[in-house]
C-alpha positions in Angstrom: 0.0 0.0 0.0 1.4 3.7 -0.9 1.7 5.9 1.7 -0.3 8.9 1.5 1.0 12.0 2.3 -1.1 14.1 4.5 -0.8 17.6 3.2 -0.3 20.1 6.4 -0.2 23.0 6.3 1.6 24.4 9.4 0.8 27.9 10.7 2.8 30.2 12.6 1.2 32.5 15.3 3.7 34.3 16.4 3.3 35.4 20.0 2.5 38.6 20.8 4.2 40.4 23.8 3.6 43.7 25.1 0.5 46.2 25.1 -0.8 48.0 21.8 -0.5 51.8 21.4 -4.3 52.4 22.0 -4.1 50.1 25.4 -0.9 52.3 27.0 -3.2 55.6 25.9 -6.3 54.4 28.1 -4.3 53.1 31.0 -2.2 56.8 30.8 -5.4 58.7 30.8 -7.6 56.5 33.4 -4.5 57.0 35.8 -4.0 61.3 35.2 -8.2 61.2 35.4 -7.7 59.8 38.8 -4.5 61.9 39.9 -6.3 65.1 39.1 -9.5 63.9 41.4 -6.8 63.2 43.8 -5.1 66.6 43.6 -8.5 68.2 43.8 -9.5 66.4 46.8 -6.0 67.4 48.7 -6.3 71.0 47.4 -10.2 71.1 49.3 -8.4 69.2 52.0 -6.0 71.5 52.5 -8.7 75.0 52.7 -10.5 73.1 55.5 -7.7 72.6 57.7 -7.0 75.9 56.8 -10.6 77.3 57.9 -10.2 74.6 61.0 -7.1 76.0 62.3 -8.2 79.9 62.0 -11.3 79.0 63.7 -9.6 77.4 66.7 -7.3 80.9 66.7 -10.2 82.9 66.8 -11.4 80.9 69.8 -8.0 80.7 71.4 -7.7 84.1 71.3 -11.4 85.0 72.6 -10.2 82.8 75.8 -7.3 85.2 76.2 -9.5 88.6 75.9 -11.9 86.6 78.3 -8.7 85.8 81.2 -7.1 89.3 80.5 -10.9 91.4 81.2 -11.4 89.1 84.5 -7.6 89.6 85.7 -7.5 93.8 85.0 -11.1 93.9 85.6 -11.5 96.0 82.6 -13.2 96.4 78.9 -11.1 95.3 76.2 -10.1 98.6 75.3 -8.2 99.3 78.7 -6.6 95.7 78.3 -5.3 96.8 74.9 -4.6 100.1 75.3 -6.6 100.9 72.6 -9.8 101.9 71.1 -9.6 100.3 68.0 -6.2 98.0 67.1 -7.3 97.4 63.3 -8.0 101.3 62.6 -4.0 101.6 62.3 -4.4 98.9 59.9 -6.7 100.5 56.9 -7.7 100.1 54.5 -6.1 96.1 54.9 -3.8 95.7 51.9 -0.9 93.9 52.4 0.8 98.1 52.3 -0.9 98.9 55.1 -1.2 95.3 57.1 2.7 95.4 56.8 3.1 99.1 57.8 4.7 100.1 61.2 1.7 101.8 62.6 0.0 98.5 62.1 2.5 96.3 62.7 3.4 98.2 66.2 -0.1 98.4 67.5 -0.6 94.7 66.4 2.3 93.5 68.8 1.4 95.6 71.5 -1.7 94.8 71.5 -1.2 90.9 71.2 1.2 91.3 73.9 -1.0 93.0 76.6 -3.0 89.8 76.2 -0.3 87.6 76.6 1.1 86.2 73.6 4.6 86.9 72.2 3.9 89.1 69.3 1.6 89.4 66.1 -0.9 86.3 65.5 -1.4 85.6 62.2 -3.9 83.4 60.1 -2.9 80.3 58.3 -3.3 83.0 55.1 -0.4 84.9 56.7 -2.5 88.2 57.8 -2.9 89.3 61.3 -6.2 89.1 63.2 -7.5 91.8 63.4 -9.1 93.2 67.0 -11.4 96.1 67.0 -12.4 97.4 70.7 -15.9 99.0 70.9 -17.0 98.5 74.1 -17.3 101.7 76.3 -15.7 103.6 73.6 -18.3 106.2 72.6 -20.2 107.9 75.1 -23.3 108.0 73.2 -23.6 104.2 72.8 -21.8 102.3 75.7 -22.4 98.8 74.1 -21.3 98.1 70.7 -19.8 94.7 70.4 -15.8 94.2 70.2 -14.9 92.4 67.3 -12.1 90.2 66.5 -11.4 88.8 63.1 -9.5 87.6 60.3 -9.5 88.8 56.3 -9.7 84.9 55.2 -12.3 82.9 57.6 -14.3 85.7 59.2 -15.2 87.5 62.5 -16.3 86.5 65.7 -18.2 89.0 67.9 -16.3 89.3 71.5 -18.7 88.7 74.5 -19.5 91.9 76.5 -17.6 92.5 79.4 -19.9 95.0 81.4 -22.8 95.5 78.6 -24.9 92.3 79.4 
């Protein structure tokens, strides 16, 4: 009997390593989509401890106006030495914030209440402390204020006005 050949025909897949173009393009683009939503969340992160940290300032500080009144026995104004710290301050640019009117009444008034100079907000500007109470004669009781250009003001408690 003949032997038959069997006819095969061999194919060659050749093995294909690596990624395609279009594959490296998605992976690149699904991974700066999610470091941008990273860097947003960080960036929001980042203003709220910010905010956080200039609220607990403001309060720190309204415990030091509160110690200094009951030690001196005084309105805010005779603690300070002042009637109004922040008028010296006007109109709060960063010309007149850094000026040495402001910058003088700043630290001495920071420093009658105890701390070692100028506080200033996570923002880099001072806080700003206006004394009202028992200023004008006509109106006796208007609020002190105490506040910062970046997170707001807090009204001071009356001392004698309550």
């Amino acid at each position: 009997m003949p032997k038959i050949k069997k006819l095969c025909l061999k194919v060659k897949y050749k093995k294909i390593t690596g990624f395609t173009l279009i594959e490296l393009l998605v992976v690149i683009s699904i991974i700066g989509f999610l470091a941008s939503m990273a860097i947003f969340a960080l960036n929001v992160a980042r203003v709220k401890a910010k905010e956080a940290r200039c609220r607990a300032d403001l309060k720190q500080i309204l415990t030091a106006i509160d110690v200094k009144r009951d030690e001196q026995n005084k309105v805010l104004m005779g603690v300070t030495g002042s009637g109004c710290t922040q008028c010296s301050c006007s109109p709060y640019d960063d010309t007149a914030l850094n000026s040495t009117a402001c910058v003088n009444r700043l630290t001495l008034t920071f420093k009658n209440l105890g701390f070692p100079g100028i506080l200033r907000d996570p923002w880099g500007k001072p806080y700003l402390i206006d004394e009202n109470e028992y200023e004008r004669p006509d109106n006796l009781c208007v609020r002190d204020s105490l506040r910062s250009l970046n997170c707001g003001s807090v009204s001071v408690p009356f001392y004698i006005c309550k």
